[in-house]
C-alpha positions as CSV (number, residue, x, y, z in Angstrom):
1,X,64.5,73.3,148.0
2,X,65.5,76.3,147.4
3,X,63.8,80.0,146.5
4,X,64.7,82.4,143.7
5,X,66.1,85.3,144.9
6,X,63.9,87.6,142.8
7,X,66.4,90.1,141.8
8,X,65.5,93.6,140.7
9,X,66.0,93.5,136.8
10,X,67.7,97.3,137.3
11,X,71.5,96.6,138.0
12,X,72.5,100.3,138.2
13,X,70.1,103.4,137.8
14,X,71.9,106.5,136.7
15,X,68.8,109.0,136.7
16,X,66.5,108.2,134.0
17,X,68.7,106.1,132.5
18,X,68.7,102.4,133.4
19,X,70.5,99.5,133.0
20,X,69.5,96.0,133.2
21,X,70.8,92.8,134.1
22,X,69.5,91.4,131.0
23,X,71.4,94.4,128.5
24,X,74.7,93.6,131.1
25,X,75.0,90.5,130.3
26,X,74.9,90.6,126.8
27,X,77.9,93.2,127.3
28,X,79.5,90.8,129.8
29,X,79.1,87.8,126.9
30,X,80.5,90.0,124.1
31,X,83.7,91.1,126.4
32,X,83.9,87.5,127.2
33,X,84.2,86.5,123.6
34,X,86.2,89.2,122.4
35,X,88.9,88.7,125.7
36,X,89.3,84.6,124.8
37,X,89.0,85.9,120.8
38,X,92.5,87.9,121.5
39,X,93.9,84.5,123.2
40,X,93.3,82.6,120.8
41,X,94.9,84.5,118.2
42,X,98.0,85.4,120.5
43,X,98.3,81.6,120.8
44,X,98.8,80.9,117.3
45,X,101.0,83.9,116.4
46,X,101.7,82.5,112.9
47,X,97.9,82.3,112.0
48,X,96.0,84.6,109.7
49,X,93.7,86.1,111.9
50,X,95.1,90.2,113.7
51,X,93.4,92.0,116.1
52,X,92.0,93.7,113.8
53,X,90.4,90.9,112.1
54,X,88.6,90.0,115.7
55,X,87.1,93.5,116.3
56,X,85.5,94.0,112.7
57,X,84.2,89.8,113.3
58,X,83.0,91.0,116.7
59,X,81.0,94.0,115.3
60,X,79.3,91.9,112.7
61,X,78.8,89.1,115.0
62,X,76.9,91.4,117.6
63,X,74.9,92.8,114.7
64,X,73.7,89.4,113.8
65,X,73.1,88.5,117.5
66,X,70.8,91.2,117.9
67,X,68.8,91.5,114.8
68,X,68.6,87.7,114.6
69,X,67.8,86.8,117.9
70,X,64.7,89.2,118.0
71,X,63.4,88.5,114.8
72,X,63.8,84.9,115.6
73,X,61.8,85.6,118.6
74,X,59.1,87.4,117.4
75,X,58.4,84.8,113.7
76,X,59.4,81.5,115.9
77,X,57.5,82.3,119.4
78,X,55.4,85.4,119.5
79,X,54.3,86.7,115.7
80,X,50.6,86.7,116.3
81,X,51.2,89.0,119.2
82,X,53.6,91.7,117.4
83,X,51.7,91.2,114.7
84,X,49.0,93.1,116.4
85,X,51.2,95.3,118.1
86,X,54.4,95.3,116.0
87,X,56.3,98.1,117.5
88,X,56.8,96.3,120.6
89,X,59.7,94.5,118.4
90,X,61.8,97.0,119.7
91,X,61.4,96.8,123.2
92,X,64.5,94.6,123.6
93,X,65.0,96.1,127.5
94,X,61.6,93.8,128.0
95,X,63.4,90.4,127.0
96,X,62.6,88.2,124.1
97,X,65.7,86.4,122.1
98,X,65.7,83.6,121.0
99,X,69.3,81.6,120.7
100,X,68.1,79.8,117.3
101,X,67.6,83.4,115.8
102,X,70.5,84.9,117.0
103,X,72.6,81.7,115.3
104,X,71.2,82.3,112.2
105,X,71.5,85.9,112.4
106,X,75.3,85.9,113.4
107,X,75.6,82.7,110.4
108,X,74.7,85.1,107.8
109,X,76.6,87.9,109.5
110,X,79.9,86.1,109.1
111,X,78.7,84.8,105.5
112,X,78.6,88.9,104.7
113,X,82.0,89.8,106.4
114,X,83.9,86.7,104.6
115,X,82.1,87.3,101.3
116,X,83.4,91.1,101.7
117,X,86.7,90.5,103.0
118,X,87.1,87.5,100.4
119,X,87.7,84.7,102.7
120,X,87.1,80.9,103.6
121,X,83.7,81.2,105.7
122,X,84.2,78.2,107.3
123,X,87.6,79.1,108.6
124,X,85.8,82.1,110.2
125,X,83.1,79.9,111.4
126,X,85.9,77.5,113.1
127,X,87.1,80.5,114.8
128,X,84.0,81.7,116.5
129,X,82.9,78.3,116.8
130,X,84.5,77.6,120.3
131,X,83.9,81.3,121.3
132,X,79.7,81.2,121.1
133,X,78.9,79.2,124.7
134,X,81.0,82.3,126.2
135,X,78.0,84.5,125.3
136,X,75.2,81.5,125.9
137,X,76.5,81.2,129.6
138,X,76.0,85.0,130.2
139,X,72.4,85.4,128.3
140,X,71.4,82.2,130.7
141,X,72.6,83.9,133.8
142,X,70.7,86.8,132.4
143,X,67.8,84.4,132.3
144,X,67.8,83.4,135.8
145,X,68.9,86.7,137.2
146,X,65.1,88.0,135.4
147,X,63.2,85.1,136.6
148,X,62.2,83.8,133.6
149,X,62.5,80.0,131.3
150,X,62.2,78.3,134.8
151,X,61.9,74.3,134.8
152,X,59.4,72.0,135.1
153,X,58.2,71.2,138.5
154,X,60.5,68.8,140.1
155,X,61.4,67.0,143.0
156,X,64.8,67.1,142.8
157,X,67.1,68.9,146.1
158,X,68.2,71.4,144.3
159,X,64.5,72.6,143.1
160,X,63.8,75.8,142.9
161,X,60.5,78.0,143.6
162,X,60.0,81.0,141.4
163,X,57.4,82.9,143.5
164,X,57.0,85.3,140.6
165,X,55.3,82.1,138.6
166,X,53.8,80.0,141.4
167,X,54.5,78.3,144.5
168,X,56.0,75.1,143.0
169,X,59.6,73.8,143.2
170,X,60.6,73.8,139.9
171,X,64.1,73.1,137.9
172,X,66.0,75.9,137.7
173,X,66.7,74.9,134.2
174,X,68.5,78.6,133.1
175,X,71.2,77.0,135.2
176,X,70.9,73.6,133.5
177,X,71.7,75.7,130.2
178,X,74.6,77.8,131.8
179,X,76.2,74.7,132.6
180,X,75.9,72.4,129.7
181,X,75.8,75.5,126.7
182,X,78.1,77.4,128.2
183,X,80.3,75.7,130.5
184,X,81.0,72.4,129.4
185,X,80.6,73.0,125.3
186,X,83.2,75.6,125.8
187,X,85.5,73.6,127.5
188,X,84.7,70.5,124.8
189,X,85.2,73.2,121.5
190,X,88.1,75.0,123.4
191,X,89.8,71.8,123.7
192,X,88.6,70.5,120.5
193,X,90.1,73.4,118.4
194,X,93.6,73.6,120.4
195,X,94.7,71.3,117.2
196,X,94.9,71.6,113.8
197,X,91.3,70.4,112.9
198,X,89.5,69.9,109.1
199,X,88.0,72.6,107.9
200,X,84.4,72.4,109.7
201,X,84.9,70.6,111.9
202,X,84.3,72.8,114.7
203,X,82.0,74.6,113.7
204,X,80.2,71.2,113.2
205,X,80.7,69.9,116.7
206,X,79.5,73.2,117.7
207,X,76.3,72.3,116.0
208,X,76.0,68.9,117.7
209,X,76.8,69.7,121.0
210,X,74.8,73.0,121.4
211,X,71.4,71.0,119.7
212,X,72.1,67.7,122.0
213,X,72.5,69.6,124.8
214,X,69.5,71.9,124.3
215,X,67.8,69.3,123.2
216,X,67.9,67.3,126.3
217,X,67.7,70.3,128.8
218,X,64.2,71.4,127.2
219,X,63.0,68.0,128.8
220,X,63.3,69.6,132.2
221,X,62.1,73.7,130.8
222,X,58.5,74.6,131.3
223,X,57.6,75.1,127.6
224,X,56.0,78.5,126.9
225,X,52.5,78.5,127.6
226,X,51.4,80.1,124.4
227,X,52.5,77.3,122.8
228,X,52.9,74.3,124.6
229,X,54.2,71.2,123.6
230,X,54.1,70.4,119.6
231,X,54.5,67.7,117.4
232,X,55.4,64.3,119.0
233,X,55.5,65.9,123.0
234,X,58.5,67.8,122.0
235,X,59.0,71.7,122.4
236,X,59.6,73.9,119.9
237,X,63.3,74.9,121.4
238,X,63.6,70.8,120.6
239,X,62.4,71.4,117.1
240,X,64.8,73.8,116.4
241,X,67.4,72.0,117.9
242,X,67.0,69.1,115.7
243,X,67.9,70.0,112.7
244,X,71.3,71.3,114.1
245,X,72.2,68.4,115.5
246,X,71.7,66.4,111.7
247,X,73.7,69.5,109.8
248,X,76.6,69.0,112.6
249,X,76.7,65.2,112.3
250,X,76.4,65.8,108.1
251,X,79.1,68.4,108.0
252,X,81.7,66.3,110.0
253,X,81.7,63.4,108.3
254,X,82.1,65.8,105.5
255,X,85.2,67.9,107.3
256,X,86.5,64.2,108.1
257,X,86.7,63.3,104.6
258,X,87.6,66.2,103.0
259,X,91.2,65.8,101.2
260,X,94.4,66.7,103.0
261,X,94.6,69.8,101.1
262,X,91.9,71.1,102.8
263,X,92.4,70.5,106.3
264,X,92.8,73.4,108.7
């Protein structure tokens, strides 16, 4: 068993201004993704997408991060509470994004910039697509470095007190998600897009391997205590997940059978 370190949630104090661990790693996910963006496009020389390209992709991408993963927040977990006290929406420095937000914020930031630029969303979408878990890994590490999503109590060896919750050994599921939505479904979309692919077809397995591996994971996450378990003993982070998991499966068998003409 071991004991959370309980990390001070200021990495670097500069007189009154202060920067978190929580901020940091959304900088250290963003450089991540823009860093492997730049390989990928140095790796296919001959492809349509510059430099260029990646940093005005990046800039709506990080738009739709922020905006979406707080207002998903706030409607899917908390609205009652900012309801009563709404400008509390903008104390992002105090946590509160939600991942399912966030997706749909950066989906219909990429729907703007290929809509403006004239292009194929989905060949944009393909592109991120395998970039995404980059970011995931570093908001979970943000996650455990504040203390907060812990697991379930467990008796597991590698359980983990919180002593800013309770006393019990608990999964330390932030690192659960690092692993499996970062780690491994980069590696499995890295791979996956190294070859020509059908259009969607990334993006699609991103879909399926985030929400299956989410979904799985939230069976060993405490679910949050203002709301509990819903529907059927699932958690609403399982809700969510599910209908990801039934687009990605749709929209590969549709990338799968798309004509030749339109393969990627």
């Amino acid at each position: 068993m071991f004991v959370h370190p309980q990390f001070d949630p200021i990495a670097i104090s500069l007189g009154p201004l202060a920067v978190r661990w929580y901020g940091l790693m959304y900088l250290i996910g963003f450089a991540l993704i823009w860093w492997f963006g730049r390989r990928r496009i140095k790796a296919n020389p001959q492809g349509v997408w510059t430099f260029k390209d990646l940093d005005d992709v990046m800039f709506f991408g990080i738009l739709g991060t922020i905006l979406g993963g707080r207002l998903g927040y706030v409607l899917f977990y908390k609205f009652g509470d900012y309801l009563a006290v709404p400008w509390k929406i903008f104390y992002v420095w105090e946590g509160g994004m939600s991942f399912h937000g966030g997706f749909l914020g950066v989906v219909l930031a990429l729907w703007w910039f290929a809509k403006s630029r004239k292009q194929d969303w989905l060949a944009i979408t393909d592109f991120i697509a395998p970039l995404v878990p980059l970011g995931l890994a570093a908001g979970r590490i943000g996650n455990f470095i504040n203390a907060e999503l812990w697991g379930r109590p467990a008796e597991v060896p590698w359980a983990m007190v919180f002593p800013n919750v309770d006393r019990l050994a608990r999964h330390p599921s932030q690192l659960y998600e690092f692993a499996l939505e970062g780690v491994v479904l980069f590696a499995i979309l890295w791979w996956f897009s190294a070859k020509p692919r059908p259009r969607g077809a990334v993006s699609a397995l991103f879909l399926i391997g985030y929400g299956v591996f989410r979904f799985a994971v939230e069976f060993t996450r405490e679910p949050d205590d203002y709301l509990g378990l819903l529907a059927m003993g699932l958690s609403m982070g399982q809700w969510l997940s599910l209908p990801m998991i039934v687009a990605g499966i749709a929209m590969l068998a549709w990338a799968w059978r798309a004509p030749a003409g339109k393969r990627a």
